[in-house]
Rosetta silent file (secondary structure, phi, psi, omega in degrees, C-alpha in Angstrom):
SEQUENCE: XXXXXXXXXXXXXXXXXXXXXXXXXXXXXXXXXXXXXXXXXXXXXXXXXXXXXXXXXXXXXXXXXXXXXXXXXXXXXXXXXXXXXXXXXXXXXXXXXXXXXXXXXXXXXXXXXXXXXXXXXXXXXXXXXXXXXXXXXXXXXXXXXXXXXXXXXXXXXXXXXXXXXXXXXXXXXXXXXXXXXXXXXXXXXXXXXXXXXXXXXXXXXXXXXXXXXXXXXXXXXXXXXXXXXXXXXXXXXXXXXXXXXXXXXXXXXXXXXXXXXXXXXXXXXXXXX
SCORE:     score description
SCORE:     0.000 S_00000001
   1 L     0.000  157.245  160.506  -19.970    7.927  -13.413 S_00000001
   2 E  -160.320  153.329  176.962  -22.970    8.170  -11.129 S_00000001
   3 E  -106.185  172.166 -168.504  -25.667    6.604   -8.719 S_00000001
   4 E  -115.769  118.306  164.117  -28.962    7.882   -8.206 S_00000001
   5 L   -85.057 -156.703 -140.832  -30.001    7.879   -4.112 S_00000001
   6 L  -110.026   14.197  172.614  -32.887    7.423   -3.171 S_00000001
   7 L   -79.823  -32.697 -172.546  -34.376   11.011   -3.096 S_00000001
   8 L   119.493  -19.025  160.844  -33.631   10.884   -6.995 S_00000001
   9 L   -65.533  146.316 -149.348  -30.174   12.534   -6.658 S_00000001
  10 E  -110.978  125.266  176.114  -27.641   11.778   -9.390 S_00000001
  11 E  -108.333  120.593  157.132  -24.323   11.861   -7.358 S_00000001
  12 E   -83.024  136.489 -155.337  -21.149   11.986   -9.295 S_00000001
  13 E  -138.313  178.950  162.135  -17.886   10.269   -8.443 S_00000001
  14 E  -162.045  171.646 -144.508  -14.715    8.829  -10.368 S_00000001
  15 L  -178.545   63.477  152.589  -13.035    5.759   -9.116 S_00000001
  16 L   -84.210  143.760  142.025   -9.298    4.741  -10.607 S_00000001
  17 L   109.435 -160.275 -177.326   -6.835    2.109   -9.904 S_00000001
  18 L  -129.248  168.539 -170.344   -7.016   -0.737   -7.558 S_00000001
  19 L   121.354  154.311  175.817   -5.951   -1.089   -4.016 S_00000001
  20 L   -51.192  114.838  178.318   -6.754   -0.424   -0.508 S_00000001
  21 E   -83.204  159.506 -174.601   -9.502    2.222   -1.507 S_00000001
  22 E  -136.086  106.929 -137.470   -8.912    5.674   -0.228 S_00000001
  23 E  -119.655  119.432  167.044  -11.988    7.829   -0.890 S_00000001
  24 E   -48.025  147.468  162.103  -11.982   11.695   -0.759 S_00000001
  25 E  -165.828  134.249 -151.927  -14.664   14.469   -0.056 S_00000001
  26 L   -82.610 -171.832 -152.572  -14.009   17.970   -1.097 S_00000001
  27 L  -118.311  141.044  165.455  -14.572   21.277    0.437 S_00000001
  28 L   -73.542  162.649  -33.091  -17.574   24.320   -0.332 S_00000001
  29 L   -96.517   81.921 -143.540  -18.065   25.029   -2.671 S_00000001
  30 L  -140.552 -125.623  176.730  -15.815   23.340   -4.614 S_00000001
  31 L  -169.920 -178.605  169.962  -15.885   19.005   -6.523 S_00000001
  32 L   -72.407  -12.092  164.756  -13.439   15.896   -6.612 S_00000001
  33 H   -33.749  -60.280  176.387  -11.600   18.328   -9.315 S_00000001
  34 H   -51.733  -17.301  163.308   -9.803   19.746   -6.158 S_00000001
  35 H  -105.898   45.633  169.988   -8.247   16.529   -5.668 S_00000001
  36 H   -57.858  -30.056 -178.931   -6.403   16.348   -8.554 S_00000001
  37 H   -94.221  -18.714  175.235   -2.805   16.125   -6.876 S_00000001
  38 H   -90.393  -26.591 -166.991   -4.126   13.602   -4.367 S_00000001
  39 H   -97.635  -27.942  179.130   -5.710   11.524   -6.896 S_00000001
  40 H   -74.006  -41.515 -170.989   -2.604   11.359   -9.254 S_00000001
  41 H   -46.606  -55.518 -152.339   -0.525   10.824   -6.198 S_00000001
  42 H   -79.295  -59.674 -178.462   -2.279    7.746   -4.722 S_00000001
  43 H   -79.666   10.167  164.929   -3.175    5.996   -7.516 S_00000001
  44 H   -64.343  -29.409 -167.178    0.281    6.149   -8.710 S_00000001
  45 H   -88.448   -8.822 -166.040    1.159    4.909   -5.452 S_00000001
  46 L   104.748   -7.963 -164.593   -1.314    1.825   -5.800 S_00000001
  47 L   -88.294  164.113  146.099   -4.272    2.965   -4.069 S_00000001
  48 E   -92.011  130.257 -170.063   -7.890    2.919   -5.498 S_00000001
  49 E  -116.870  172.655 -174.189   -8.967    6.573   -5.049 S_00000001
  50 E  -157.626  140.221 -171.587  -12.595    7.406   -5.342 S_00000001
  51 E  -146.090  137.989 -171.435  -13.745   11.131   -5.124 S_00000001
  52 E  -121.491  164.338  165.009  -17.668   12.272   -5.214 S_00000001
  53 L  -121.080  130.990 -169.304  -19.176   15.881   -5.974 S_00000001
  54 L   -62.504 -174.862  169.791  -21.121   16.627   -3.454 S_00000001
  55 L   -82.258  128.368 -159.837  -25.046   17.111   -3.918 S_00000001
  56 L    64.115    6.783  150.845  -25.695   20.361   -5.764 S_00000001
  57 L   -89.462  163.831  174.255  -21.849   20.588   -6.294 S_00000001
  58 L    76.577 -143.832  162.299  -20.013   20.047   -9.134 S_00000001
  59 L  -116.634   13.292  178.828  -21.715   17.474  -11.391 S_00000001
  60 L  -100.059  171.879 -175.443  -24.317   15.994   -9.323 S_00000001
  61 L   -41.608  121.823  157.421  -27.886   17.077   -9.119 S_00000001
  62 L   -76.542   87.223 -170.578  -28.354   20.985   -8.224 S_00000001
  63 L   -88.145  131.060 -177.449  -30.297   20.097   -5.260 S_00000001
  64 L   -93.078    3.747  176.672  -32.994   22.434   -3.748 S_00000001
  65 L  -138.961  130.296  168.213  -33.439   20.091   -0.641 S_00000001
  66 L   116.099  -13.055 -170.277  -31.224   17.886    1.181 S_00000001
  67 L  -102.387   70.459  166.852  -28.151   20.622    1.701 S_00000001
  68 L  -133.838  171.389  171.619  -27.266   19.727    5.308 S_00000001
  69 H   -79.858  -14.361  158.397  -24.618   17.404    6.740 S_00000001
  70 H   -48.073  -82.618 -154.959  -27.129   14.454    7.556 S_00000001
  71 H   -91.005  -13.696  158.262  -28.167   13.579    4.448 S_00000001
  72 H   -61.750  -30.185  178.561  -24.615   14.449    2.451 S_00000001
  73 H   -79.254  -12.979 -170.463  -23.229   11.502    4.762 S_00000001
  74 H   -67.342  -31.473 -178.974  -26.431    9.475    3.860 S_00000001
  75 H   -47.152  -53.387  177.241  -25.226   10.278    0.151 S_00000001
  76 H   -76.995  -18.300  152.341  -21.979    8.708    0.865 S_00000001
  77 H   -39.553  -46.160 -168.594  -23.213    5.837    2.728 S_00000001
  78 H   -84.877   -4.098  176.237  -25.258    4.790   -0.459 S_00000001
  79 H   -81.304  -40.375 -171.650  -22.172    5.513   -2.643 S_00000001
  80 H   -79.133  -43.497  172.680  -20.032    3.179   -0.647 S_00000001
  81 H   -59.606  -26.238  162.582  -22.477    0.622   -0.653 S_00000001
  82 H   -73.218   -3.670  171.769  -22.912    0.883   -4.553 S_00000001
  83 H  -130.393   -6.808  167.885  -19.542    0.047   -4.859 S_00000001
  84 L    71.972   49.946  177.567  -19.011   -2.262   -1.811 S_00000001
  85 L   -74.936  147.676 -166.185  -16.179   -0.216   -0.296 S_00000001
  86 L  -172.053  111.477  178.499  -14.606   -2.059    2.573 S_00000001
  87 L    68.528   67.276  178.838  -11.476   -1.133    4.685 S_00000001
  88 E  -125.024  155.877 -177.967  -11.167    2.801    3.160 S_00000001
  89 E   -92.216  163.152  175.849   -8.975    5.396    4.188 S_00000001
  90 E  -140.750  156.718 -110.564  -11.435    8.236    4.094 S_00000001
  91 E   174.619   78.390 -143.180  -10.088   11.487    3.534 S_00000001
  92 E  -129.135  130.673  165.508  -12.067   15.265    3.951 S_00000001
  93 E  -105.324  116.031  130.861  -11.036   18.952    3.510 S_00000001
  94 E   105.262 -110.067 -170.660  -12.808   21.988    5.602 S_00000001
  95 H   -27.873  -64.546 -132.126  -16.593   20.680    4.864 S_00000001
  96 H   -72.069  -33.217 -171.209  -15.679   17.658    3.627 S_00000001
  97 H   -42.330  -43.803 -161.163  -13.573   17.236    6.766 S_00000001
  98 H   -70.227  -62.404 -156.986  -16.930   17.163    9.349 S_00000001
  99 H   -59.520   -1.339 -173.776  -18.818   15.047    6.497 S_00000001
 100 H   -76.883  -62.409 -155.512  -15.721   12.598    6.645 S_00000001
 101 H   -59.790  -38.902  177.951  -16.160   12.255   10.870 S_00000001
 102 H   -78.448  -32.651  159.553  -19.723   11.859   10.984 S_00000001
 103 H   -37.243  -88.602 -162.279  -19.509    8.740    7.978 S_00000001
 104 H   -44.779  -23.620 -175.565  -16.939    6.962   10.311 S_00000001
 105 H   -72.116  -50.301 -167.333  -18.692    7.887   13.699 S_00000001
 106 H   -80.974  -60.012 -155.703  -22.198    6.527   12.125 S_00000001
 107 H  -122.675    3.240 -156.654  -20.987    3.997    9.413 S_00000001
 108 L   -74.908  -27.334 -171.214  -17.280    3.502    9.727 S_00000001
 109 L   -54.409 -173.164 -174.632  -17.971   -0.090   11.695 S_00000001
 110 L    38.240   44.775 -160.356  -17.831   -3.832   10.167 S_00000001
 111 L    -3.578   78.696 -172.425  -14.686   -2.598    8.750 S_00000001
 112 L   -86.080  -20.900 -171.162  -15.941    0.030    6.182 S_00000001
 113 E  -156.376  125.145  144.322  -13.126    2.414    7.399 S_00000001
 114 L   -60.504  -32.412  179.612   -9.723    1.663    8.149 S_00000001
 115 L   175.910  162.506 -163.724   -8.613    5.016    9.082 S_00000001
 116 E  -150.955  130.177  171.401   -9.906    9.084    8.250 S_00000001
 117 E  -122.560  121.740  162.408   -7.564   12.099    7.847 S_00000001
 118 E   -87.756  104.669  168.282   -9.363   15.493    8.589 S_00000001
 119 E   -97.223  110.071 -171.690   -7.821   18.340    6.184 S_00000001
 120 E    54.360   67.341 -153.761   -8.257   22.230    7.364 S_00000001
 121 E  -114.846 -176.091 -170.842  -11.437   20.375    8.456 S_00000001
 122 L  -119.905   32.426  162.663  -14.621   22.446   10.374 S_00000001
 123 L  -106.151  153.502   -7.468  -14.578   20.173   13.338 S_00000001
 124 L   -77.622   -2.109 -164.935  -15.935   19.710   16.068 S_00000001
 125 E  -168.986  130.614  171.497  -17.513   23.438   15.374 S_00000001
 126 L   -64.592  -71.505 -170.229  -17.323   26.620   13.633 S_00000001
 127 E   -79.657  152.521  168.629  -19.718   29.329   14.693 S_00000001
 128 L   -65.743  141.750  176.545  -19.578   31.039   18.030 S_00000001
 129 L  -157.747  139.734  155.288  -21.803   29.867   20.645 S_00000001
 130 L    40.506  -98.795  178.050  -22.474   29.114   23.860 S_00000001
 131 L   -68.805  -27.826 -177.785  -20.555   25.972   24.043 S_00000001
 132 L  -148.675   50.551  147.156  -18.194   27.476   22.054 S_00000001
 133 L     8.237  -40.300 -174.320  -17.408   30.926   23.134 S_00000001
 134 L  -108.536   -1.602 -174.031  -13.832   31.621   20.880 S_00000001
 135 L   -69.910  154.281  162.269  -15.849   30.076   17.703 S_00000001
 136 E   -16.692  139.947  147.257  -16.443   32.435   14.236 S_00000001
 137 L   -45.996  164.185  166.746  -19.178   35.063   14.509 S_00000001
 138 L   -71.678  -23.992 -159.672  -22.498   34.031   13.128 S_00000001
 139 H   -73.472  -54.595  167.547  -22.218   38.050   11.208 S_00000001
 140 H   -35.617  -45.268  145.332  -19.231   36.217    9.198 S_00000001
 141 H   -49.779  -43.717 -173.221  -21.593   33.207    7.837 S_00000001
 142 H   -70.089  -40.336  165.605  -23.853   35.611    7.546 S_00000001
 143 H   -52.405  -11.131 -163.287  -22.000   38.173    4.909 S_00000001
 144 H   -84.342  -63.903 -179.405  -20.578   34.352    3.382 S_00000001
 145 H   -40.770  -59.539 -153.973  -24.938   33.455    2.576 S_00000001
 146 H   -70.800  -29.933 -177.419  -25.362   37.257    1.544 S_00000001
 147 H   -98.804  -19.014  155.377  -22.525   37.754   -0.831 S_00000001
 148 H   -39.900  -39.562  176.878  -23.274   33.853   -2.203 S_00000001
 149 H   -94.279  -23.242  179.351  -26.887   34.776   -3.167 S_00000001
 150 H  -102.873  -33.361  168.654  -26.050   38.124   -4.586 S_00000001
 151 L  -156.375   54.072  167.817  -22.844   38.547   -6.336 S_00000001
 152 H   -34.384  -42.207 -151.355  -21.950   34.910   -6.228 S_00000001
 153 H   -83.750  -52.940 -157.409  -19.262   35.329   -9.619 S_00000001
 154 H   -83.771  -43.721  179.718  -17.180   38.182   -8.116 S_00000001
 155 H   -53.732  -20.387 -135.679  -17.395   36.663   -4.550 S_00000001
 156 H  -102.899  -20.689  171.514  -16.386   33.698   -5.233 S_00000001
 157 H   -59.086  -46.130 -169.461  -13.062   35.228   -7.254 S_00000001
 158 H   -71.775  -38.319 -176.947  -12.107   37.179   -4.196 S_00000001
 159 H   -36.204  -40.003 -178.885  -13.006   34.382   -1.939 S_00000001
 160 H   -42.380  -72.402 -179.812   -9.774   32.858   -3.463 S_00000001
 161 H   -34.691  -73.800 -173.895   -7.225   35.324   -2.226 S_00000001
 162 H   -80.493   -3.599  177.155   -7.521   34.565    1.110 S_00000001
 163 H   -94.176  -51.097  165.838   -8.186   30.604    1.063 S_00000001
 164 L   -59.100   18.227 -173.866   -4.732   30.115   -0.593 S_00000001
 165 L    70.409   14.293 -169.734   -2.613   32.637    1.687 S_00000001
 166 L   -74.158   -6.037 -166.370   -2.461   34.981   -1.244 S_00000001
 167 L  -112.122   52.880  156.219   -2.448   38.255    0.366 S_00000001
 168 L   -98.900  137.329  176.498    0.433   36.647    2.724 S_00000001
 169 L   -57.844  105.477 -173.314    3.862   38.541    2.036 S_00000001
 170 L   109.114  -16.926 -168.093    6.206   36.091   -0.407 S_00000001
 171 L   -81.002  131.058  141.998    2.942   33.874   -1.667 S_00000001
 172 L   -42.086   36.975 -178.889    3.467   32.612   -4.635 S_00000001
 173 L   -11.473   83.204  167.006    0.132   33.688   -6.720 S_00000001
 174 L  -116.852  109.800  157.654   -1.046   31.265   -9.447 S_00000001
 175 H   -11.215  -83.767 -160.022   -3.812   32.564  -11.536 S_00000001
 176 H   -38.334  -47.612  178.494   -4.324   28.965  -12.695 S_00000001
 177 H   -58.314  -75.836 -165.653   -5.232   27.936   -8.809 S_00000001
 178 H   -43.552  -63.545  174.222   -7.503   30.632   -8.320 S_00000001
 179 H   -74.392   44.436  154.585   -9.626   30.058  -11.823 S_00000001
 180 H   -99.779  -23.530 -154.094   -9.547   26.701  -10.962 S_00000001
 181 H   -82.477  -47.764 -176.099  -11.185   27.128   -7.457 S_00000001
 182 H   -57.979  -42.530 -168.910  -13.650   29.661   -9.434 S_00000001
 183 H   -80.330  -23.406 -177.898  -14.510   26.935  -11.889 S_00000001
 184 H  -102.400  -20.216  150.002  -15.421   24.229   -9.985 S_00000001
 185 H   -30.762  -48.063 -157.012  -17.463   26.768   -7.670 S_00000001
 186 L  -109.667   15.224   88.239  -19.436   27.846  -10.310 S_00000001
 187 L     1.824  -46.782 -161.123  -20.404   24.369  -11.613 S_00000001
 188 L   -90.797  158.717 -169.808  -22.461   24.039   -8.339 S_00000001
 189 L  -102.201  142.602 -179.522  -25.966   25.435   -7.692 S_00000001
 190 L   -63.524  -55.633  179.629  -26.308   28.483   -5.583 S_00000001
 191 L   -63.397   -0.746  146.540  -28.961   27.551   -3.439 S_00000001
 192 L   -96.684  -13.778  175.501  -26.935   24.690   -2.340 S_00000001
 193 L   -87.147   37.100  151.834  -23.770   26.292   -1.872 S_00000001
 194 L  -136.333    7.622  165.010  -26.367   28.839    0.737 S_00000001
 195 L   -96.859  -62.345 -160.167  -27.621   26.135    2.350 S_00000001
 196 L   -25.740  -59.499 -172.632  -24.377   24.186    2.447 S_00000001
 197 H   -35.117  -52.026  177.193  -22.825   27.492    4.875 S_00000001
 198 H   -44.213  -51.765 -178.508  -25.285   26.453    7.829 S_00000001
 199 H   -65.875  -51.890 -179.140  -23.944   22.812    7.302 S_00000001
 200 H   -77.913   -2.902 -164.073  -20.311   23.563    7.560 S_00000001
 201 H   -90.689  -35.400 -129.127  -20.658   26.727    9.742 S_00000001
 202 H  -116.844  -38.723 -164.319  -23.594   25.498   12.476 S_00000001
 203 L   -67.303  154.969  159.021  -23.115   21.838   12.474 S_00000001
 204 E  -121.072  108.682 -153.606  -21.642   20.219   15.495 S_00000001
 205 L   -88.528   27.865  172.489  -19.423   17.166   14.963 S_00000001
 206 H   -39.263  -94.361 -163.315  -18.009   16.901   19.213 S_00000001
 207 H   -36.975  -42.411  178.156  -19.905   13.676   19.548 S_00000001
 208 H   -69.117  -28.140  178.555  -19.052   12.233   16.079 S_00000001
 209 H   -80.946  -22.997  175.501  -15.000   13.004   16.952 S_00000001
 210 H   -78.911  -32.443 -166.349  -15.576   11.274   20.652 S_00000001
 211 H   -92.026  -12.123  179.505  -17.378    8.159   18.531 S_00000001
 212 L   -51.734   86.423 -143.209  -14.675    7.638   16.056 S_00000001
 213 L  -109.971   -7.038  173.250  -13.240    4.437   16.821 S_00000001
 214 L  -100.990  164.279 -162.946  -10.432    4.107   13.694 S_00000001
 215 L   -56.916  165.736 -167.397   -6.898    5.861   14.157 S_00000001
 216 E  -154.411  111.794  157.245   -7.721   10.054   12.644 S_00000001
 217 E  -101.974  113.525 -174.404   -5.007   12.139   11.410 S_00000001
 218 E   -83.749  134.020  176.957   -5.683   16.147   11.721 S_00000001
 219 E  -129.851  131.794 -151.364   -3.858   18.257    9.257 S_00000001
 220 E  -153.104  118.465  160.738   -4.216   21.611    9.954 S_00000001
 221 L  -108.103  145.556 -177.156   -2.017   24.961    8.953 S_00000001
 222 L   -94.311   25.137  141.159   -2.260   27.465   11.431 S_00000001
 223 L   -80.709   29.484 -168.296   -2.345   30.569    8.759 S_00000001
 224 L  -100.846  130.397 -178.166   -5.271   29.285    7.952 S_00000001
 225 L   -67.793  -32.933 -175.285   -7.472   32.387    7.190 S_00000001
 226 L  -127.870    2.889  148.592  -10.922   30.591    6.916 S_00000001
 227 L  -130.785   83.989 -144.498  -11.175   27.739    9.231 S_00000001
 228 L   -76.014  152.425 -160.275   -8.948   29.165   11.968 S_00000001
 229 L  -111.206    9.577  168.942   -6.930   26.145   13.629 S_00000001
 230 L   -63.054  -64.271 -155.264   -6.903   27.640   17.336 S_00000001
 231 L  -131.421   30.758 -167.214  -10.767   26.488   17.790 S_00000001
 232 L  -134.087 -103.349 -110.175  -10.571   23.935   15.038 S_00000001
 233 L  -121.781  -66.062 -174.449   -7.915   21.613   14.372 S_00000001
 234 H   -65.745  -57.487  154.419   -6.344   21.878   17.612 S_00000001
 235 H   -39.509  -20.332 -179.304   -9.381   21.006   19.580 S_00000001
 236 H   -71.056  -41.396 -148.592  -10.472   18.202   17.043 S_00000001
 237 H   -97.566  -66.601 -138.071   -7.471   16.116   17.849 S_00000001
 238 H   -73.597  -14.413 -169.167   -8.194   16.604   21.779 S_00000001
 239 L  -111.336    0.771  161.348  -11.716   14.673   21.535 S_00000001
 240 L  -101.473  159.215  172.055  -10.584   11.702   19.675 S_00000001
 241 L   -35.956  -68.063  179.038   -9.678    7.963   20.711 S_00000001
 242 L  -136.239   99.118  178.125   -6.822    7.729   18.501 S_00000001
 243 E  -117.414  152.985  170.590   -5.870   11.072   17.116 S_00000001
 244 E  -139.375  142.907 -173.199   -3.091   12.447   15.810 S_00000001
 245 E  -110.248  159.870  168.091   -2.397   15.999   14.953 S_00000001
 246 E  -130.918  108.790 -169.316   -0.111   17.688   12.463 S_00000001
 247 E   -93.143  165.054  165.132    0.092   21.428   12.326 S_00000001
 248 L  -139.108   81.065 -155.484    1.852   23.322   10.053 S_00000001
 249 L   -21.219  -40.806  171.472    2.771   27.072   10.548 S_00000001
 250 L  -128.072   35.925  172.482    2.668   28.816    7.643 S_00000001
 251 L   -89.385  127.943  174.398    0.189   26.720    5.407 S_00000001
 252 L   -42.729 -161.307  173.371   -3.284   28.240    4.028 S_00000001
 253 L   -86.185  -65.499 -162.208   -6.986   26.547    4.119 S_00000001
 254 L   -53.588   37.668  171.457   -5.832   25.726    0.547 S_00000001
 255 H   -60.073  -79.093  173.730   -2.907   23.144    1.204 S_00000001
 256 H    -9.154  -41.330 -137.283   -3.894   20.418   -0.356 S_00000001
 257 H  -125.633  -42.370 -175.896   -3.636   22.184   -3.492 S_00000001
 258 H   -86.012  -23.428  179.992   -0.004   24.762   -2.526 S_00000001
 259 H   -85.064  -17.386 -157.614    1.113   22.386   -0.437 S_00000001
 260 L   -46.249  -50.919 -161.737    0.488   19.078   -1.830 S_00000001
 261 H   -61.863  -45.167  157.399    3.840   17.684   -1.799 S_00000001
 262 H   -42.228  -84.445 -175.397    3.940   18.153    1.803 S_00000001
 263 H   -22.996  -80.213  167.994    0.330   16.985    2.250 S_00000001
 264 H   -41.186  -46.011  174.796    0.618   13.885    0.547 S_00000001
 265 H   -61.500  -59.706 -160.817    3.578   12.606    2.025 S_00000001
 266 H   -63.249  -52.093 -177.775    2.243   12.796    5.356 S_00000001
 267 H   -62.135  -47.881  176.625   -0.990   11.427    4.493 S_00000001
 268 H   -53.764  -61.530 -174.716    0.837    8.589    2.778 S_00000001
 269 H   -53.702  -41.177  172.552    3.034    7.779    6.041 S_00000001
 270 H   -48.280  -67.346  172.313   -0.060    7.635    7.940 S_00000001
 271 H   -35.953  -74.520 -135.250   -1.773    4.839    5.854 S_00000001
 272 H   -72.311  -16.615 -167.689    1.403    2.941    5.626 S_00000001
 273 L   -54.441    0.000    0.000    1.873    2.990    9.878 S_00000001
């Protein structure tokens, strides 16, 4: 299914079951494909899950404008309002994580959101700066943009390796993850997955994690090779109202997907509190 916003982008979603809805947003460069073990889980469990591909991800409009974190939460504003979502868990990995905190900080009131779990998320800030002195180089974004625009197919294979722990001593390698990660990458239009780095690397959600006024659960493993959870994760939890954190020691970026049983359960207890 999809709505059209109001730039003229066609956003695509899916939307099973019934139930307290609980509504996902993915990761770069990736779709709602990646929540395939969360989406079986939940609505098995009763929930209505709802999942979107982001703009120029995926299956929605390969957008040449618009591929910042502003107007992806305006996207999801007009998605929840096309379906009248009301009292959602809301639910974000790495990218998806920041665009979940800035929804609830901006729109989560008149009780559109019940509660938000940040997964491996890119809050409150990525790149080094200033303000945030231990953050990622900028040279690291930059080499992300450079091998994205140029050898996109091969990058995006290797790219793999290290967001699932794969080069870790003992990981369990499945092919099947890895071309799956490739395939819904390469669905998505380049020049938004080379804007989209500035939005998850540059943006700064601080203010949006201090405005967050429903309970937040941080899920975070601290192998994780490409959102590091030191100047991430750990700090994310310290700036909200009602946060809670969960770390986990030897989990990847990619949990959700090696980790899932784990994941889910946790995520599950959380709702149910």
């Amino acid at each position: 299914m999809k709505i059209t916003t109001t730039d003229g982008t066609e956003i695509y979603y899916k939307d099973w079951g019934t139930g307290q809805p609980i509504v996902f947003h993915h990761g770069w460069p990736l779709s709602s494909d990646d929540w395939d073990l969360q989406m079986m889980f939940f609505v098995q469990k009763g929930y209505r899950v709802i999942a979107h591909d982001r703009r120029g991800h995926g299956r929605s409009t390969q957008t040449s404008e618009g591929n910042n974190m502003d107007t992806y939460v305006e996207d999801v504003k007009q998605l929840m309002d096309a379906l009248d979502i009301k009292n959602a868990v809301h639910i974000g990995h790495s990218t998806g994580g920041g665009e979940v905190i800035r929804y609830v900080a901006k729109y989560g009131g008149n009780g559109r959101v019940a509660k938000a779990v940040l997964i491996s998320a890119v809050t409150p800030i990525m790149v080094k700066n200033e303000n945030n002195p231990n953050g990622v180089p900028l040279e690291v974004f930059d080499e992300i943009r450079h091998f994205t625009a140029t050898n996109r197919t091969q990058y995006f294979q290797d790219f793999t390796t290290p967001f699932f722990g794969y080069n870790r001593e003992g990981a369990k390698v499945s092919q099947g993850v890895k071309d799956n990660w490739w395939r819904q990458g390469m669905m998505g239009g380049i020049k938004a997955h080379y804007d989209c780095v500035a939005a998850f690397s540059e943006t700064d959600f601080t203010n949006d994690l201090k405005n967050a006024e429903v309970p937040v659960l941080v899920l975070h493993g601290e192998d994780d090779q490409i959102v590091p959870f030191e100047t991430t994760g750990k700090v994310a939890v310290t700036l909200l109202k009602n946060g809670k954190l969960i770390s986990y020691p030897s989990f990847p970026h990619g949990m959700p997907t090696t980790e899932a049983p784990t994941i889910n359960a946790d995520i599950l207890a959380f709702i149910q509190e």
